[in-house]
Phi, psi and omega in degrees: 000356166321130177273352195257066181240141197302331162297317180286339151314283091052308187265331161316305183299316201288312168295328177302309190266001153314322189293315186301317204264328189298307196274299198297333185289310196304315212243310175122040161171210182291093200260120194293127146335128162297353155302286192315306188278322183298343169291320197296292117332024171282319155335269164339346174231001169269303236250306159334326200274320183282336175283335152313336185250358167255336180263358149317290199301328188290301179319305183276005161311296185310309196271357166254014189310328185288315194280339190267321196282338177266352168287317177301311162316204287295317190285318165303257198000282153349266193345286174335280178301355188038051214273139164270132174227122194261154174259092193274172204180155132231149178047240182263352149290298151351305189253014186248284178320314162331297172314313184294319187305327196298301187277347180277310186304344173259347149267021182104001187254173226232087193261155178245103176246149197308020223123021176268158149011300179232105196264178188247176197333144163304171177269001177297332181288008171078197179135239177195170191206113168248115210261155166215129167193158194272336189289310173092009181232017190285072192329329193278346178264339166311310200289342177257333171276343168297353169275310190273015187251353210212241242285336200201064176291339172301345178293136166243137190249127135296113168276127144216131189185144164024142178280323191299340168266137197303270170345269176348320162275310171305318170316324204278134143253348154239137195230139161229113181270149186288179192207115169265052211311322206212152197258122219250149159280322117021057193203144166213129153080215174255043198286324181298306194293297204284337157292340161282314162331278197299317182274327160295328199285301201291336146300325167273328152353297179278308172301324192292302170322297169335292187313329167262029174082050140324050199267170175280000137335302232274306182291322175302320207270338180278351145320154171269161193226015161235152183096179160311082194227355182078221202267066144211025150309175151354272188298348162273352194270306192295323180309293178322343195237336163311304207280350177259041198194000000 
């Protein structure tokens, strides 16, 4: 019952080459493959797209500087104190917000994500919220910061979302808004917002690690060392400081 059978291979490929030939007579000519046509300019649009995502990260660095130098202060901190800090989210924001959520728990802060598995703290233990949407309009990360604004004002939320959302800022007391100059044809939905999402948090992540004297000793050792974790357990470290030292 199999569809992949050599015959029914054999009447695809033939209809497959009917259409074709059907569409050049239709069209006066020749008709690209969809293989054909996505080659002829794939390049030329992965290399649009990054360039569209570096100039988001930049554009909004810029227009959030101040807010971003009070985002590094506040993580350093977490970090220091090993402060519990939840991680809001939805979807591909989420997971955009993860990675940076990843390395602040490896600089010392007690991280949380949002709808996982292991859930997080009451508010009572204080902290921090660092919230991410690309819309700035995602009710369910809306809906935990007007709870922690009303139920835990001692909590403080790091904002990053849309520059246009309104709510969203006012909710945040550090708010960094995105910034889009440009729409890549390469693009679906708010994937350019969520690469902004994941490369700004996780750039101040790492600056916050500086402010705190940070080295890669330092990142190593707040690395996890059991499991599949690459080159930073423990003996990579001594191996490292033998061979520097």
């Amino acid at each position: 019952m199999g569809l992949r059978t050599p015959n029914n291979e054999s009447q695809i490929r033939e209809l497959a080459e009917l259409v074709r030939q059907e569409g050049e007579d239709l069209l006066g000519g020749e008709v690209l493959t969809v293989d054909q046509t996505i080659g002829l300019d794939l390049q030329s649009k992965i290399d649009e797209r990054t360039q569209a995502i570096a100039a988001a990260v930049a554009e909004t660095a810029k227009k959030s500087n101040e807010a971003a130098m009070s985002a590094v202060e506040r993580l350093a901190r977490w970090m220091r104190d090993g402060t519990t800090v939840r991680v809001l989210g939805a979807g591909r924001a989420r997971l955009a917000a993860a990675i940076p959520a990843n390395r602040l728990a490896h600089g010392g802060a007690n991280v949380f994500l949002q709808d996982t598995m292991i859930p997080m703290p009451h508010s009572v233990r204080g902290g921090g919220i660092i919230a991410a949407s690309a819309s700035g309009s995602t009710e369910a990360v809306l809906t935990v910061m007007r709870s922690a604004r009303m139920q835990a004002p001692n909590i403080e939320i790091i904002g990053i979302a849309n520059h246009r959302a309104t709510e969203f800022a006012q909710l945040s007391h550090i708010f960094i808004g995105i910034c889009c100059p440009m729409r890549p044809r390469l693009s679906a939905l708010a994937d350019i917002e969520e690469y902004v999402i994941s490369e700004v948090l996780d750039a101040l992540v790492v600056a916050a690690g500086q402010a705190c004297g940070y080295d890669e000793r330092a990142w190593r050792l707040g690395h996890e060392n059991l499991g599949a974790t690459g080159p930073y357990d423990a003996r990579k470290i001594a191996t490292d400081l033998y061979f520097t030292t």
